[in-house]
C-alpha positions as CSV (number, residue, x, y, z in Angstrom):
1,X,0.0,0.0,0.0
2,X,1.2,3.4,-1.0
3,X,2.0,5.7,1.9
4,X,-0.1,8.6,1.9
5,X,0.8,12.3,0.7
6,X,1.7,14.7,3.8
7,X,-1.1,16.8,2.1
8,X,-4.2,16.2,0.6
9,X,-6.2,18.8,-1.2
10,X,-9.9,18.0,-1.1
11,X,-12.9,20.5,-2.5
12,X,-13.7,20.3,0.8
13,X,-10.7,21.5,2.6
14,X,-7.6,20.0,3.2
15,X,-6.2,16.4,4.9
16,X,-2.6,16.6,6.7
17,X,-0.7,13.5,7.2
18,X,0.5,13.8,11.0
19,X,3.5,11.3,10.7
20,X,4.7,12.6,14.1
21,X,2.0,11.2,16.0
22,X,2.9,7.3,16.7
23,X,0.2,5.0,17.5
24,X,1.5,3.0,19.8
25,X,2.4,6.1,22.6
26,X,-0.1,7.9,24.8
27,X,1.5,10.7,24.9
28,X,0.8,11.1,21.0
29,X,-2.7,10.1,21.5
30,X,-3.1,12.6,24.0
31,X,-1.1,15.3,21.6
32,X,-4.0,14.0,18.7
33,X,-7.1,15.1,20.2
34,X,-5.3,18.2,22.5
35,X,-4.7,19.4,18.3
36,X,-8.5,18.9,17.8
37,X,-9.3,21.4,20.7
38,X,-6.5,23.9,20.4
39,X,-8.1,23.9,16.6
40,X,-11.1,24.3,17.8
41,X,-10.5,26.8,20.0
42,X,-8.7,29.1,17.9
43,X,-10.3,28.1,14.5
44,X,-14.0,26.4,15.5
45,X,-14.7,27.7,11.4
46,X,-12.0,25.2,10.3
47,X,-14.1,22.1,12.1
48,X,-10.8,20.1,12.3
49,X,-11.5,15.9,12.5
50,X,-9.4,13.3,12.9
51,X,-8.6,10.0,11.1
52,X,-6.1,7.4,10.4
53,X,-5.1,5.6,7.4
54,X,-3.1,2.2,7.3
55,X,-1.7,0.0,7.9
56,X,1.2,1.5,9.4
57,X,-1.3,3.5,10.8
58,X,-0.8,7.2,10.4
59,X,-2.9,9.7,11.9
60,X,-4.7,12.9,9.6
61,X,-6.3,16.3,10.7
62,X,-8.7,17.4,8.1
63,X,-10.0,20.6,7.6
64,X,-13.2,22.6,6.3
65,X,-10.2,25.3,4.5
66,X,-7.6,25.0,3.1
67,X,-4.3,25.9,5.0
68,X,-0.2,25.2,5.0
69,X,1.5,22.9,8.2
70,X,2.9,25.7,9.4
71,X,-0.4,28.0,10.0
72,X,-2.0,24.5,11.5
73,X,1.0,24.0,13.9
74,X,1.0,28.1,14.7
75,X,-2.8,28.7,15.2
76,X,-3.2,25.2,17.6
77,X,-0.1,26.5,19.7
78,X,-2.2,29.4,19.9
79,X,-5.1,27.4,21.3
80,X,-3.2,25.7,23.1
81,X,-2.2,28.8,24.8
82,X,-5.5,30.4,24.9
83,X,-7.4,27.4,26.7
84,X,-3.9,27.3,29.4
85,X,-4.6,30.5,30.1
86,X,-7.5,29.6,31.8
87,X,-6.2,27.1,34.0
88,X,-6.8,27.6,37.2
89,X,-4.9,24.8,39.7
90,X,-6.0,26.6,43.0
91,X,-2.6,27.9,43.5
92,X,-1.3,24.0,44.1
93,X,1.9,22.5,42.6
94,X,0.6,18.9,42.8
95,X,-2.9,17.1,42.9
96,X,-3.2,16.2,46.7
97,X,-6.3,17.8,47.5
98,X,-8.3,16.6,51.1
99,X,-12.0,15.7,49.9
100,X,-13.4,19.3,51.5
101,X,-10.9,21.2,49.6
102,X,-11.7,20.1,46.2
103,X,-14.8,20.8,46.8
104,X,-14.8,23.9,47.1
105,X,-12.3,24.1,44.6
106,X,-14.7,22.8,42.2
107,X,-17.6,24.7,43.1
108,X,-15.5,28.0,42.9
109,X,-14.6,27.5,39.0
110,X,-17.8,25.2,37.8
111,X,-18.9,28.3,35.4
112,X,-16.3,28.1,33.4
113,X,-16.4,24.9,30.7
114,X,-12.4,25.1,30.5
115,X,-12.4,25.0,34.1
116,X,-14.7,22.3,34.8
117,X,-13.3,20.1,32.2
118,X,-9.9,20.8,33.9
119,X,-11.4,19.8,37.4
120,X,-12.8,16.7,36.5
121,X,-9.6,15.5,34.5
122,X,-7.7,15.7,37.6
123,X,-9.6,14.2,40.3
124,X,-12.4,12.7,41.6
125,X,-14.3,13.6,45.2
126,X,-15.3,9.7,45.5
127,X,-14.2,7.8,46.6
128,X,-11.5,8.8,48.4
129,X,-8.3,7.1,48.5
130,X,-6.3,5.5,51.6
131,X,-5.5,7.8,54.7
132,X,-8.4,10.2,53.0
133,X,-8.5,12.9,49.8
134,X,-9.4,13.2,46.5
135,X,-8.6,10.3,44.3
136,X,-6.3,11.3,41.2
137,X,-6.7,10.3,37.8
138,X,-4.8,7.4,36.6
139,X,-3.2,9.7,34.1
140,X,-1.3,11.7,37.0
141,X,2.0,9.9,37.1
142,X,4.0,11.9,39.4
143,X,2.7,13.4,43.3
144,X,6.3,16.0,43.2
145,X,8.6,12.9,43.5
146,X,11.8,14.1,42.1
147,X,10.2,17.7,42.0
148,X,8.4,16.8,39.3
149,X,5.4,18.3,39.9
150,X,2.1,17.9,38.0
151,X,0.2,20.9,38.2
152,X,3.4,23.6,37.8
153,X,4.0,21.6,34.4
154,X,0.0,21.5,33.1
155,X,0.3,25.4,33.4
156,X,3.4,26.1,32.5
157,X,4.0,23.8,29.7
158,X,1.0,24.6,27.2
159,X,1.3,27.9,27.4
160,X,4.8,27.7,25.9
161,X,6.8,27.7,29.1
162,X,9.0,24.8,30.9
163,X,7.3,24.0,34.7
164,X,10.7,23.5,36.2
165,X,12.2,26.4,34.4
166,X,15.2,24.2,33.3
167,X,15.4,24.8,30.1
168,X,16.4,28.4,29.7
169,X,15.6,28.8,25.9
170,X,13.5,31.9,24.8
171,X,11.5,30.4,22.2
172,X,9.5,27.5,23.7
173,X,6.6,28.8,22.9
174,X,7.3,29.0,19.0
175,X,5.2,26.9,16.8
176,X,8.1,25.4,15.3
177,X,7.9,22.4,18.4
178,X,4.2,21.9,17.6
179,X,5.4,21.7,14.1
180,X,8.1,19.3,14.5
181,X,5.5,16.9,16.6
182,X,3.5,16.9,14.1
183,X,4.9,16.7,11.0
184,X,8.6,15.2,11.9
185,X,9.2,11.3,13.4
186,X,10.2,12.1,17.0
187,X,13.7,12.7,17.6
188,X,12.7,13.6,21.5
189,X,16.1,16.3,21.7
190,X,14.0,18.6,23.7
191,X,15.6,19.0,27.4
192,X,12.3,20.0,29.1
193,X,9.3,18.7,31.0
194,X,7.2,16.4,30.2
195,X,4.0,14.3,32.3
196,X,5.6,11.0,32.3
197,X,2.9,9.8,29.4
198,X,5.9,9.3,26.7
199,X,6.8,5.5,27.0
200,X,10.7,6.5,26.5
201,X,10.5,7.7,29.6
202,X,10.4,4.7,31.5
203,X,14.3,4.4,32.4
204,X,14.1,1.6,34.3
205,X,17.2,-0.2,35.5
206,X,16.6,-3.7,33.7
207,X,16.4,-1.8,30.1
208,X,19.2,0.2,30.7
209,X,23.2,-0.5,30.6
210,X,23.8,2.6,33.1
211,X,22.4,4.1,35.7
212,X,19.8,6.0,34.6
213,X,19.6,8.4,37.7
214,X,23.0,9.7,36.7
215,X,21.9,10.3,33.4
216,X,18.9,12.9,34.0
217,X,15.5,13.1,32.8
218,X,15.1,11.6,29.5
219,X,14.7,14.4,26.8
220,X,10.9,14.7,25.3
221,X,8.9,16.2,22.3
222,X,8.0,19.6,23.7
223,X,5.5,20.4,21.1
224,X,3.4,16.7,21.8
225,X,3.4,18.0,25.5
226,X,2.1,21.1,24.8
227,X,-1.0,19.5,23.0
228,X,-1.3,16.6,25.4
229,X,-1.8,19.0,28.2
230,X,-4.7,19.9,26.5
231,X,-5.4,16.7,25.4
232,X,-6.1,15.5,29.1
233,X,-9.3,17.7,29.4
234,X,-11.0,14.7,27.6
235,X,-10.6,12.4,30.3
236,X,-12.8,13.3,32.9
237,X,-13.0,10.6,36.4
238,X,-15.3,8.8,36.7
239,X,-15.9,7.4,40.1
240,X,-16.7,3.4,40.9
241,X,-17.3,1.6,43.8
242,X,-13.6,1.5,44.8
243,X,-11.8,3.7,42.4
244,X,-11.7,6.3,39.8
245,X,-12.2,5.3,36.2
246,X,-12.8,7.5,33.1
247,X,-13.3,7.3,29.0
248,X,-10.3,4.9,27.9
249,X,-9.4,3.3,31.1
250,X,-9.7,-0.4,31.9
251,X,-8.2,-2.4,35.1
252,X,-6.8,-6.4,34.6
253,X,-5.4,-8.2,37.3
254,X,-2.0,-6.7,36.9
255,X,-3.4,-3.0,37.0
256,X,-4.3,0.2,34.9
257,X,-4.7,0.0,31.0
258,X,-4.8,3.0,29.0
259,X,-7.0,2.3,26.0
260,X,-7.6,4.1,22.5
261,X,-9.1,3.0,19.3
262,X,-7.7,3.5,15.5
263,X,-10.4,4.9,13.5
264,X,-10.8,5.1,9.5
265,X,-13.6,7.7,9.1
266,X,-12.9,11.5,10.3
267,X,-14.1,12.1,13.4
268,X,-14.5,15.6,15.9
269,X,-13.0,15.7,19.2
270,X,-16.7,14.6,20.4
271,X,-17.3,11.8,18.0
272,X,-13.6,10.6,19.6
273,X,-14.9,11.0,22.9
274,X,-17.5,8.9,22.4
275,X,-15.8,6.1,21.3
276,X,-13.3,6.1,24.2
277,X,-16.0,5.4,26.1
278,X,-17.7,2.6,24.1
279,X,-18.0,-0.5,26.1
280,X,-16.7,-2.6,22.7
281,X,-13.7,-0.8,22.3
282,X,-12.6,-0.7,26.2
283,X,-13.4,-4.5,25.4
284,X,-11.7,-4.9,22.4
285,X,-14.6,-7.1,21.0
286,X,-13.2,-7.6,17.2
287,X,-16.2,-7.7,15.4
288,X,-18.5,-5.1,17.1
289,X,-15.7,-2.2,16.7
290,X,-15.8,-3.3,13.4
291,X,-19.2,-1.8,12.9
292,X,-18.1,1.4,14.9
293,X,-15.5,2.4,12.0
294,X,-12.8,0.9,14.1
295,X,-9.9,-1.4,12.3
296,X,-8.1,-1.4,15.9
297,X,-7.5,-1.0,19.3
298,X,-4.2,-0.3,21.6
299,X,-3.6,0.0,25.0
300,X,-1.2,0.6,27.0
301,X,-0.1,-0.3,30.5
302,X,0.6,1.7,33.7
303,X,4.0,0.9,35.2
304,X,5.6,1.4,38.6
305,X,8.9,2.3,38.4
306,X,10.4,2.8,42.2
307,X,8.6,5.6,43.6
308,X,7.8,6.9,39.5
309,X,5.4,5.9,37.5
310,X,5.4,5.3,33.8
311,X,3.4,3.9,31.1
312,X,4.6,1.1,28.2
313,X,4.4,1.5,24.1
314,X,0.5,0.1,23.4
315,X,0.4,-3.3,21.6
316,X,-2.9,-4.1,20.0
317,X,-5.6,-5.6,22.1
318,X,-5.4,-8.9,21.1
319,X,-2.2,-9.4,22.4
320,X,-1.3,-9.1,26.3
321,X,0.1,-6.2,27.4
C-alpha cells in the first residue's frame, strides 16, 4: 500500500498526514485530540477531524479550508495557549487535594467549561483514596517525586513555558515544536518537561546498561506536551465503587490499562470521545468495533517504576500487554 501524501487537497478543505503522532504512545494520542481542541478553540470555522489511514497506521487532521502545516501547527499553539490561560490549579503545585478542599475548589470554577473540564480531569471527590482525599486520575503519574510536579508543568507547559524552568531557551513557545510533533518522526532532543505519558521515559534499571539516575531526565517532544496537556481535558473521572475510572481506562489483574481505538472515518474531538467510552472498544470485541468504524485497538499499561510511574508503548488488544 502506497504511503499517503503529507497533504491532501480536497474540494472540501484539506487532509494533513500527521506522521509525528505514533500509535502506539499515549503521549501522541493525548497530543491527537489536545490538536483537535487547540483547533477548535482558535479556529471552530476550520471544524478540524481526525482519522487514520493504514496500515502503518498514520494519523490525519482534516480541515473545512484550506491551509499550510505551518499556519496548523502556529494557530493550535495558539489554542493551546488560549485554553492554558485559563487554567486555574488553585494555586497548588501537585494534585493532593483533602475531599473538603476540592470541593470547594470545584464549586468556585464550575462556570467556566475550560475550568470544569480541567477539574474533572484531575480528580475525583469519590471515593476517596487511603488515609483520606481526592482520588487522582490514573493519568497523573507523578505526586512531586523528584520535584516533578504535575500541576506547575499542566500550566506552564502549554502555554509555551518549561514547569521546572530548566530549560532556559527563549523560544518554547514557537510553533516550530508543535510543528516538528507533528509533521517530523520524533527525535525527542528537547531538554524540558514532560508528564511521564511518553513510553521512553520509563528508564528503568533492567532496560538500561547505566544508571539511569545519573543520566537525567530523559529528553521529550515539547510540542506533543504542549498539545497533550490539553489533550487531558477529555478524560474526565469517573468514580466506581472503589476507584476512579474514566473514558479509555480499563483495570486487569496486573493494574491500569490505557486504551484508544484507530479509527478510518474522520471524526470531531466529540465523536472521539465517544468512542473512548464505548463499552466494545474498552473490550476490544473484534467484530462489534468493526461496525463502529474501528480497524483497531491499543492500550497501553501503567508501570511502577520505584517511587515513578510510567506507562509502556501500546500493543494491540489482542495481544497481552
Amino acid at each position: 500500500m502506497a504511503r499517503p501524501r503529507s497533504e491532501d487537497r480536497r474540494q472540501d478543505g484539506m487532509v494533513h498526514s500527521l506522521p509525528g503522532l505514533e500509535v502506539d504512545s499515549l503521549l501522541a494520542f493525548l497530543s491527537l485530540l489536545g490538536l483537535l481542541r487547540s483547533l477548535e478553540e482558535a479556529h471552530p470555522e476550520w471544524e478540524p477531524r481526525a482519522s487514520w489511514t493504514g496500515p502503518p497506521w498514520v494519523a490525519r487532521v482534516h480541515l473545512a479550508v484550506a491551509v499550510t502545516r505551518e499556519e496548523l501547527a502556529a494557530e493550535a499553539g495558539e489554542g493551546a495557549k488560549r485554553i492554558a490561560s485559563r487554567f486555574d490549579v488553585d494555586s497548588r503545585k501537585n494534585v493532593n487535594f483533602e475531599r473538603a478542599e476540592f470541593r470547594e475548589y470545584a464549586l468556585r470554577v464550575r462556570t467556566d467549561p475550560i475550568q470544569a473540564a480541567l477539574v474533572c480531569a484531575l480528580a475525583a471527590e469519590l471515593p476517596e483514596k487511603r488515609g483520606g482525599g481526592a482520588r487522582a486520575s490514573p493519568l497523573v503519574l507523578m505526586f512531586g517525586q523528584g520535584h516533578q510536579n504535575f500541576l506547575e508543568r499542566l500550566v506552564a507547559i502549554p502555554r509555551g513555558g518549561n514547569g521546572s524552568g530548566k530549560d532556559k531557551r527563549s523560544d518554547l513557545h514557537s510553533a516550530r515544536y508543535i510543528h516538528d510533533a507533528l509533521f517530523r518522526r520524533w527525535r525527542r532532543d528537547d531538554a524540558t518537561d514532560g508528564f511521564r505519558w511518553d513510553p521512553e521515559e520509563d528508564q528503568r534499571y533492567a532496560l538500561r546498561f547505566g544508571d539511569p539516575s545519573k543520566a537525567g531526565a530523559a529528553k521529550t517532544v515539547h510540542g506533543a506536551n504542549r498539545l497533550a496537556a490539553v489533550g487531558l481535558l477529555s478524560f474526565p473521572c469517573l468514580p466506581t465503587a472503589r476507584d476512579v475510572s474514566g473514558p479509555g481506562i480499563a483495570r486487569d489483574e496486573r493494574g491500569i490499562l490505557f486504551i484508544w481505538p484507530v479509527w478510518m472515518e474522520p471524526l470531531s474531538l466529540y465523536g472521539i470521545r465517544r468512542l473512548l467510552s464505548h463499552p466494545s472498544v474498552l473490550a476490544g470485541s473484534r467484530e462489534e468495533i468493526a461496525l463502529l468504524g474501528v480497524a483497531e485497538v491499543y492500550a497501553a499499561r501503567r508501570v511502577s517504576n520505584g517511587k515513578f510511574m510510567n506507562v509502556t508503548r501500546a500493543v494491540p488488544r489482542k495481544r497481552s500487554v
